[in-house]
Every structure is written in structure tokens, then in C-alpha cells.
N, C-alpha and C positions, 0 to 999 in steps of 0.2 A: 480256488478252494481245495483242489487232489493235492496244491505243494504243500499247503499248510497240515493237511491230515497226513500227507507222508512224514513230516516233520514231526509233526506230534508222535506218530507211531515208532519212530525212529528214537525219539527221547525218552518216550514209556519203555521200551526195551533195552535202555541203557543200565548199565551195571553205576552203581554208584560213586566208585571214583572213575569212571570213565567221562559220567555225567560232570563229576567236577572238572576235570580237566578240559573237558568243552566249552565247557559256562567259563571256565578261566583263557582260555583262548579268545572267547566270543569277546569276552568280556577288556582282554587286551587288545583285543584289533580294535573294536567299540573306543575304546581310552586312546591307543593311538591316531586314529582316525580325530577325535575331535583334539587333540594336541596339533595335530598336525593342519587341523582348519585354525584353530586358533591361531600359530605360528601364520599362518597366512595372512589373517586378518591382521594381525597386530602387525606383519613385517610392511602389507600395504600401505594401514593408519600412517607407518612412521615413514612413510617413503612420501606419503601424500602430505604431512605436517612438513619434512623436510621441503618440500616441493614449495607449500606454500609460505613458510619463511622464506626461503630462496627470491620466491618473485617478490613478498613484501621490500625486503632489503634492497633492491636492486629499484622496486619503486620506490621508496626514498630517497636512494640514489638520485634516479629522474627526477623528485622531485628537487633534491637539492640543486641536483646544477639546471635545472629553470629557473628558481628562486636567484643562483647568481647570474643567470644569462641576465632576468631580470635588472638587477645591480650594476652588471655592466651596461647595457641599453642605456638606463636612466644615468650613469656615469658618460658614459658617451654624449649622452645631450646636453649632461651640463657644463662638458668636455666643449662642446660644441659651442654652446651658450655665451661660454667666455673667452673661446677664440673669435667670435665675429665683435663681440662687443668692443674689444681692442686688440685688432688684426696684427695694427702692429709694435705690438708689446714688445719693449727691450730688455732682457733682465738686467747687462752690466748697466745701464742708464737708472732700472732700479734701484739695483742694490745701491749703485756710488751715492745716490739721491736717499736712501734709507741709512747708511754709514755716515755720512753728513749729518743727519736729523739728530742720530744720535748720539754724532760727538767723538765719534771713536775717532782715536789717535795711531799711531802704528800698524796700519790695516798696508800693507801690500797690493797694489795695485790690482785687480782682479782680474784671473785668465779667462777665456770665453771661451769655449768648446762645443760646437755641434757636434751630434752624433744621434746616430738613429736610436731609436728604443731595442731593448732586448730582443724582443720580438718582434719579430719584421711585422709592421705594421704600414699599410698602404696610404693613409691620411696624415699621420705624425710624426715629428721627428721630436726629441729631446734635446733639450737647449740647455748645456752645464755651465755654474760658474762656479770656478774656484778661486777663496778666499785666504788669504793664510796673515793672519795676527799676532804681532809677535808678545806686544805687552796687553793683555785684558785678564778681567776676574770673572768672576763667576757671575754677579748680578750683570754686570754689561752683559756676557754671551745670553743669561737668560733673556734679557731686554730683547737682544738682537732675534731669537728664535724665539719669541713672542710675538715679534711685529712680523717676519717671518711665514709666521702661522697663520696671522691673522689676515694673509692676504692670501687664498684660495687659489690664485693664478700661481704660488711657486710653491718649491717642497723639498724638502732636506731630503738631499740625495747619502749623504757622508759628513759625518763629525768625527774627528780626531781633536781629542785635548791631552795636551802635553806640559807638564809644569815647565815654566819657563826657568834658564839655567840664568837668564840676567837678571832679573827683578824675582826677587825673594815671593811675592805674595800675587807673583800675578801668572797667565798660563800662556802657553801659545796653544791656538787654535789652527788648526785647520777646516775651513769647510767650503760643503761643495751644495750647491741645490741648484735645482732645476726647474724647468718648465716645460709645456707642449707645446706645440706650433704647426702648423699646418708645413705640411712639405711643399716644399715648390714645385709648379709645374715641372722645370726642365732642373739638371742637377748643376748646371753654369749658374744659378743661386746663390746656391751655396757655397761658393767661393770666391 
């Protein structure tokens, strides 16, 4: 109660622009004081709204790649599904058995190539065959990468279509697809 009546007594005895100039002092510290909380608060707000987009985005993230772990898993199984069901799947025996059905003419006898997958993978190996055609049209290639497609066990690894320079209306093909297959126990297998 003695600071407040010192104060009071203190201001009653001020000359009047003296008094103004304190009142306008008071009155700027007063002003920069809450600028200066304000500036605080707001620099927090945006540090804590940064913060919490930061973890949203990165939770998407996670959630995304569980959603493909997902995808993969259930790919793997069906990966799986149809390597036991016909363990020992030949693609050239396919393909030559599917080239047959539909008649193609000028088909190149078809190279066979093992090779691992891009990624070193511990179960799989990829099984290529290449194709090369010298006289077909366009309806045959569709035919052929229809029937192709419609078999879940193989998959177009590479298409090159080239107009053929002998026959006016027709193309040369090149293609390559492939398959999975389980890797063999020892690597004297595969060769």
C-alpha cells in the first residue's frame, strides 16, 4: 500500500508535460511488452502447427508404405499360390504351345534366358523369353498380348514394334516376357 501512495504522490507532483512523457513511456513499454508476447505466441502457434503437419505428412507416409507392404504380402501369396500349383511351369513349352494355337507364321524360334530379378530377391528368379517376328499385323500382336495377359503366370517384360521393310502392311516384332519361379536349392540347376 506505501508503493502505491508513493506513486500516487509522485504523479500528483508532476509538471504536465512531464506527466505526459511518462504516460507515453509507460505507455510504450506497456505496447511493446504485449507485441513482444504476442510475437511469442504466434511464433510458438506456427512452430507447433509446423510441427504438427510435419508428423501428419510423415504419418501418411507410414501409412502409405503399410498399405503397399500390404500389396506386396497379398502379392507374394498369390506369387506363391501359383508357383506350387504348377511348380513346373515351362514358359518356352508355353509360348511355342500358345504361337501354335494361334497360327502365327514367321515367329523365330524362341531364346530362353534365366536371370535373377532386379532385386536380389531370396525365393525368385525371373524366367525371360524372347520372341522376334518377322511378318505380323497389328490384330495378331493384339491376339497374342491378350492371350498373354490372360494368363496371370506370365507378363510382358519388353515390346519393340518395328515396320517390317519386306512386307508392305505387316511389322516385325520383338518380344520379351516372363515369369517367376522359385530358385533352386543349389545354383548347379541352373545350368
Amino acid at each position: 500500500m506505501e508503493l502505491f501512495n508513493k506513486i500516487k504522490n509522485f504523479i500528483a507532483h508532476l509538471e504536465q508535460k512531464e506527466f505526459y512523457k511518462y504516460s507515453g513511456i509507460l505507455l510504450g513499454v506497456l505496447l511493446a511488452l504485449v507485441m513482444a508476447i504476442l510475437y511469442y505466441n504466434y511464433s510458438r502457434v506456427n512452430f507447433w502447427k509446423k510441427q504438427i503437419n510435419k508428423i501428419n505428412d510423415e504419418r501418411e507416409e507410414i501409412r502409405t508404405i503399410l498399405e503397399k507392404d500390404q500389396q506386396v504380402l497379398s502379392q507374394r501369396a498369390e506369387v506363391n499360390t501359383m508357383l506350387t500349383e504348377i511348380p513346373d511351369f515351362k514358359i518356352d513349352g508355353y509360348f511355342t504351345t500358345l504361337v501354335g494355337k494361334l497360327g502365327f507364321i514367321g515367329a523365330q524360334k524362341p531364346t530362353t534366358e534365366v536371370r535373377s530379378s532386379d532385386r536380389e530377391d531370396p525365393e525368385y528368379q525371373e524366367v525371360l523369353l524372347t520372341a522376334r517376328f518377322d511378318t505380323m499385323n497389328m490384330k495378331q500382336l493384339s491376339e497374342l498380348l491378350d492371350e498373354i495377359e490372360q494368363n496371370g503366370r506370365i507378363y510382358t517384360k519388353d515390346l519393340e514394334i518395328i515396320k517390317s521393310k519386306k512386307t508392305p502392311d505387316a511389322i516385325m516384332v520383338n518380344l520379351t516376357i516372363a515369369t517367376l519361379q522359385r530358385k533352386p536349392e543349389n545354383t548347379e540347376q541352373l545350368q
